[in-house]
N, C-alpha and C positions, 0 to 999 in steps of 0.2 A: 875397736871401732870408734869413728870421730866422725867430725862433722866440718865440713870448709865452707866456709863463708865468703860471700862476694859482696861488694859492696858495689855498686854500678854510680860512680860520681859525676856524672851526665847525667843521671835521672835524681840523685839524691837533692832532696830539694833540704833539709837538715831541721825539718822540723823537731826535731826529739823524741817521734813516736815510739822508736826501735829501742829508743834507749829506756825509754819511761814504763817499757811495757815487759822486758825480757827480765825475768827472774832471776838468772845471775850476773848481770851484769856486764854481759858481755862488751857492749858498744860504749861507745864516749864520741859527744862529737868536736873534731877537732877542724879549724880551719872553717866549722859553717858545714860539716859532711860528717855524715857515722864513718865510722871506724873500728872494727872489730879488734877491740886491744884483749880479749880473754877469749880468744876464739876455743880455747882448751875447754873451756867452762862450758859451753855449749851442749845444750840440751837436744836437742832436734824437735824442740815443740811447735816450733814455727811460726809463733805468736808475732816475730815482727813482722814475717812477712803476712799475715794477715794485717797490720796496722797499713805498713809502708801503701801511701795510696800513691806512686809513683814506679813501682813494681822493680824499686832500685836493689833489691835483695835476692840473693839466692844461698841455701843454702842445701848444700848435699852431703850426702853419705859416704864416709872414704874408707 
């Protein structure tokens, strides 16, 4: 069981909340936009998507 992550780069505005907030480290922002470079590492606690106030994140169960 894993977890796939979307990043919505039309809505990501690249504050760094996703990144300042996720426990392993999932995100990095690259270009001004998150970017899920450890999507392996993914928790499913869903922490960024409660920060993200631009609702740029999705992440589900695969």
């Amino acid at each position: 069981m894993g977890w796939k992550i979307t990043v919505d780069v039309d809505k990501c505005t690249g504050d760094g909340e996703c990144v300042d907030v996720c426990p392993t480290e999932v995100y990095e922002l690259q270009d001004g936009k998150a970017v899920a470079v450890n999507e392996e590492e993914c928790l499913g606690c869903e922490s960024c998507i409660e920060v993200c106030e631009t609702n740029a994140l999705t992440v589900e169960e695969v």
